[in-house]
N, C-alpha and C positions, 0 to 999 in steps of 0.2 A: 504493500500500500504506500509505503514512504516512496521506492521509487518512481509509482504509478503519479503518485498526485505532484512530485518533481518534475516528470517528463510530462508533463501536463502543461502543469506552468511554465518551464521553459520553451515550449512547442508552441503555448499560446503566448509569449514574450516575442521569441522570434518570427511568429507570425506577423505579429501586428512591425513589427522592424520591416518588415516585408512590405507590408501594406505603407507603413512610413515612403517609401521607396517607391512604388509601384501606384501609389497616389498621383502623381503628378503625371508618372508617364500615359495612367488612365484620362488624367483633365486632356491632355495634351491632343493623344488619339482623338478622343471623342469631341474634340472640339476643331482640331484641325488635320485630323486623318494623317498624323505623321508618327510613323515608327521610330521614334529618337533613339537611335544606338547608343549616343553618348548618354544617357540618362544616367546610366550609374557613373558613368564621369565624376556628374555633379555631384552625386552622393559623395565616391574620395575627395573631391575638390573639398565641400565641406568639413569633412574632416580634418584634413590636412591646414587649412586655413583656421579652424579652432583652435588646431595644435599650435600652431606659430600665434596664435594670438592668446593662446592661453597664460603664457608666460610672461606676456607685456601691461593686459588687462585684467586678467583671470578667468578662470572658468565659466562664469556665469554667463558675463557681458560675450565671450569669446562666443558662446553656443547660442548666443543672439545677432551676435551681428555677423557673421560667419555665412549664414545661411541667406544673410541682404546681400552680400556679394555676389555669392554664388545666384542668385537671383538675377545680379545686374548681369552677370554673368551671359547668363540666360539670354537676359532683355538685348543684349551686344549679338549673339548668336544669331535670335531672329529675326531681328531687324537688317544686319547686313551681311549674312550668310543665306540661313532658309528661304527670307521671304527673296532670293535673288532666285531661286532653282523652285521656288514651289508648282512654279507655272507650267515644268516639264516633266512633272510626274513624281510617283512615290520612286520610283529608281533612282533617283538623283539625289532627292532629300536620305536616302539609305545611304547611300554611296559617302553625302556629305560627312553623316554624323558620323559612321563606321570610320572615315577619315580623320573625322576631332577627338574621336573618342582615342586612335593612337596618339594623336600632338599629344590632348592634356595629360596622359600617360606615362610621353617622354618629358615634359615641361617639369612634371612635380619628381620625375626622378633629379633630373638635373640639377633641382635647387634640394632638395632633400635628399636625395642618395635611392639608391638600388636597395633599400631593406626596411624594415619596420625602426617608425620612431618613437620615442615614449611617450606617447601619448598614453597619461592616465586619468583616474580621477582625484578629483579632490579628494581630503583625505577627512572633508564633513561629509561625503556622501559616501565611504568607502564601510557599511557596517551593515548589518544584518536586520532585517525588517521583521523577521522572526524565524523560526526552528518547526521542521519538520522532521520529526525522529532526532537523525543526528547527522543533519542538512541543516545549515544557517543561509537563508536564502537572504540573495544580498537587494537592497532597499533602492538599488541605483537600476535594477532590473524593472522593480513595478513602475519608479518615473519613465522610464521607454513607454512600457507600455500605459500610463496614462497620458501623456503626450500624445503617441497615437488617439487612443479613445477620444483625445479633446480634440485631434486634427479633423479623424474623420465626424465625427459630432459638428463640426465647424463651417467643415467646405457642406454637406450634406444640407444644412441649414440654409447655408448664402444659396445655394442654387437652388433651392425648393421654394425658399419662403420670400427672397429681397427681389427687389428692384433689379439687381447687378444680376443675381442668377436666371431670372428670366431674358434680361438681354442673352447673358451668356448660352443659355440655353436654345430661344429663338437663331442666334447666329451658328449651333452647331446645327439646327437639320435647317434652316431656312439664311442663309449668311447673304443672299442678294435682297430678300425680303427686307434684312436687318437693316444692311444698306441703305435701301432706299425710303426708313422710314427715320433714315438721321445718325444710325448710329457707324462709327468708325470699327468699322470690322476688323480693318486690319491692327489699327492699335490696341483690338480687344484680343485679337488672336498675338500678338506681343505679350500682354499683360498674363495671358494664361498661359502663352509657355515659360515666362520668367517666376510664374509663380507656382509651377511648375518643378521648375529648376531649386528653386527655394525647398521646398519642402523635401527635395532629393538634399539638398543641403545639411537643413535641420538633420533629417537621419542619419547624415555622416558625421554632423559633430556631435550627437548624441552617443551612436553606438561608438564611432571610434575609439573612446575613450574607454569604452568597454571592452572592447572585442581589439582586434591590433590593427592599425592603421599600418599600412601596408600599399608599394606599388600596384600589388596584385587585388586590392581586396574589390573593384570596379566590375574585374572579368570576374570572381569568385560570385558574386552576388546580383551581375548584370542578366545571367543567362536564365537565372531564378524569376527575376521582377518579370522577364517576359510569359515565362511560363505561369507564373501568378494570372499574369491577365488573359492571356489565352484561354484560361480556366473560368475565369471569372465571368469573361467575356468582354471583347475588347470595347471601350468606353467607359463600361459601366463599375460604379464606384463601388457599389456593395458588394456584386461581385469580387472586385480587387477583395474587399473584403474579408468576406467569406473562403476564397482560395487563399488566401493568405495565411489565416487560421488555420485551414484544412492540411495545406503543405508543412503548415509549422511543426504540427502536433502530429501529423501521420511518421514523418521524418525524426522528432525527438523518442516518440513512443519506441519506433523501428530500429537508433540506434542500442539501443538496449538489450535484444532480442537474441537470445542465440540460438534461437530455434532453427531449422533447415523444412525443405518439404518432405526430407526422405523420414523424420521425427513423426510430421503429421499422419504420413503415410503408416508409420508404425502402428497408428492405433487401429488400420484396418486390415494388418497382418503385412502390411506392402513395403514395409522398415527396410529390410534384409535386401531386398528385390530393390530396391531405390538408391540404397548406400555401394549396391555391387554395379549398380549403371554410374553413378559417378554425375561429373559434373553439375549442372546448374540444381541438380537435386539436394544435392550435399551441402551449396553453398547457403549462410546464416545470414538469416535478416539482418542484421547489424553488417556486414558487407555490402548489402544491398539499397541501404538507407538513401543516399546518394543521388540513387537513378529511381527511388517510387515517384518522386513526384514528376519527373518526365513520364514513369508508365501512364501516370493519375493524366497527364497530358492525355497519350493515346488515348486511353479510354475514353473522356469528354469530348476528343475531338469525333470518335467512331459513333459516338451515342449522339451527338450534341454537338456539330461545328460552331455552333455562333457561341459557345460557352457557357457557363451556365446561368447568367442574366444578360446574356448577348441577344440581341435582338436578331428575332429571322430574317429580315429584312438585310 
C-alpha cells in the first residue's frame, strides 16, 4: 500500500508537469494549427534562465520572471520567424521549429557547458510535507502540482467565461470572421503563442530545480508532451489533461512492477511454456515503462484518431 499510494502520487505529480508542458503547445495547435517542435525548447530555456537568475535574485522572483522571457521569447519567434513561413504550409512551420529547437540546444550548451548545472532548491522548500510508511514525500512536489491545478483552472476559465476567451476562441475555428469584425488576429495568434511559450517556461523553472537541468532534458520530455496531446486530442485542453494524468500514473505504477507475461501466464498453467519461448514474454514491466505510453499512443490512435476529446471533424 505504501508503494501503491507513492506511485500514485508521483505518477499524478508528473503528470500534471506534463500537462505544465503540453498546455501551451495545446493553446498553440488549436488556435493556430502549428506543431511547435521547439516547445520543449522553451521549457529548458526556462529552466536554464531560472538557474542563472537564481543566484543574482533568488529563487522566487527567478521562477517569475524567467518564464516573461521565455514568453518574449516566444512573442520574437512568431512574429519574425512563423508568421514569415505560415502562409506555405505546416511543412515549413515543422521544418522551422525542428530547426530552432537545435540552435536553442546548441546556444544554452555554449554559454552553460555540455552537462547538468546545479540547479536546486531553496533550502525553505527542501522538507517533507508529510510520511507515508517510511517515504517522506517532499513539499516542493505538491507546489508542481498545484501550480499546475491553478494553471489549468486558469487558462480553462479565461477561455470559457471572458471576453478574451471568446475572441480567442471565435479566431480558432472562425479567424476571417474574427477579422472582419475588428479584431487583430494576427496579434492575437502572437499573444497565444508567446503565452504559450510562457507557461513551457514556468515548467522549466519549476521542475528544473527539481528534477536536473540538463542539455538533454528538451528531447527527454519533448517526445512525451506530443504524445500527451495526440492522446488527449490535439487542441483540446482537458484532454492534455486527462493524458497527462493517465501517462503519468500508468508509467510510475509500471516502473515498479516486476512482473513478466510468462508470470501471468503461470497462473493458467502457461508459466513453463512462456519462460522456455523467451523473449518479449520474459521481459518485466519495469523494462517496459518507457514505451507504454507510446503503446497507450497506438491504441487511441487505432480506436480513436482524433484522441480522446479531439474533435471528429
Amino acid at each position: 500500500m505504501e508503494y501503491l499510494a507513492v506511485a500514485l502520487l508521483n505518477g499524478a505529480i508528473y503528470g500534471l508537469l506534463l500537462f505544465m508542458v503540453s498546455a501551451g503547445l495545446t493553446l498553440v495547435f488549436g488556435m493556430m494549427g502549428v506543431l511547435n517542435f521547439a516547445h520543449a525548447s522553451f521549457y529548458m530555456m526556462g529552466a536554464y534562465i531560472a538557474y542563472a537568475l537564481a543566484g543574482v535574485i533568488g529563487f522566487p522572483l527567478a521562477v517569475i520572471i524567467a518564464p516573461i522571457i521565455v514568453g518574449g521569447v516566444g512573442v520574437i519567434v512568431e512574429r519574425y520567424f512563423l508568421r514569415r513561413v505560415h502562409r506555405y504550409g505546416h511543412a515549413h512551420e515543422l521544418l522551422l521549429t525542428f530547426g530552432l529547437s537545435f540552435i536553442i540546444a546548441e546556444v544554452i550548451k555554449l554559454i552553460f557547458g555540455n552537462f547538468p548545472v546545479d540547479y536546486r532548491l531553496p533550502a525553505s522548500l527542501d522538507f517533507a510535507a508529510f510520511r507515508i510508511g517510511g517515504t517522506d514525500y517532499p513539499v516542493y512536489r505538491l507546489l508542481m502540482g498545484g501550480v499546475a491545478l491553478g494553471m489549468f483552472g486558469l487558462i480553462y476559465a479565461l477561455l470559457s467565461t471572458t471576453r478574451v476567451g471568446i475572441v480567442v476562441r471565435s479566431a480558432i475555428y472562425r479567424p476571417r470572421m474574427a477579422e472582419a469584425l475588428g479584431h487583430n488576429v494576427p496579434v492575437l495568434f502572437m499573444s497565444v503563442f508567446g503565452v504559450g511559450a510562457m507557461l513551457a517556461g514556468l515548467a522549466g523553472a519549476l521542475a528544473g530545480a527539481f528534477y536536473t537541468t540538463n542539455p538533454n532534458m528538451a528531447l527527454e520530455l519533448g517526445v512525451m508532451v506530443f504524445v500527451v496531446v495526440v492522446i488527449g486530442g490535439l487542441g483540446s485542453l482537458e484532454g492534455a489533461m486527462v493524458a497527462s494524468i493517465l501517462i503519468g500514473v500508468v508509467t510510475s505504477l509500471a516502473v515498479g512492477v516486476d512482473a513478466s507475461l510468462a508470470d501471468l501466464l503461470g497462473f493458467i498453467g502457461l508459466g513453463d511454456w512462456a519462460r522456455a519461448v523467451g523473449g518479449v514474454l520474459t521481459l518485466q514491466v519495469s523494462s517496459l515503462a518507457a514505451t507504454l505510453p507510446f503503446a497507450l499512443m497506438l491504441i487511441v490512435l487505432l480506436v480513436r484518431p482524433s484522441g480522446l476529446f479531439g474533435e471528429k471533424g
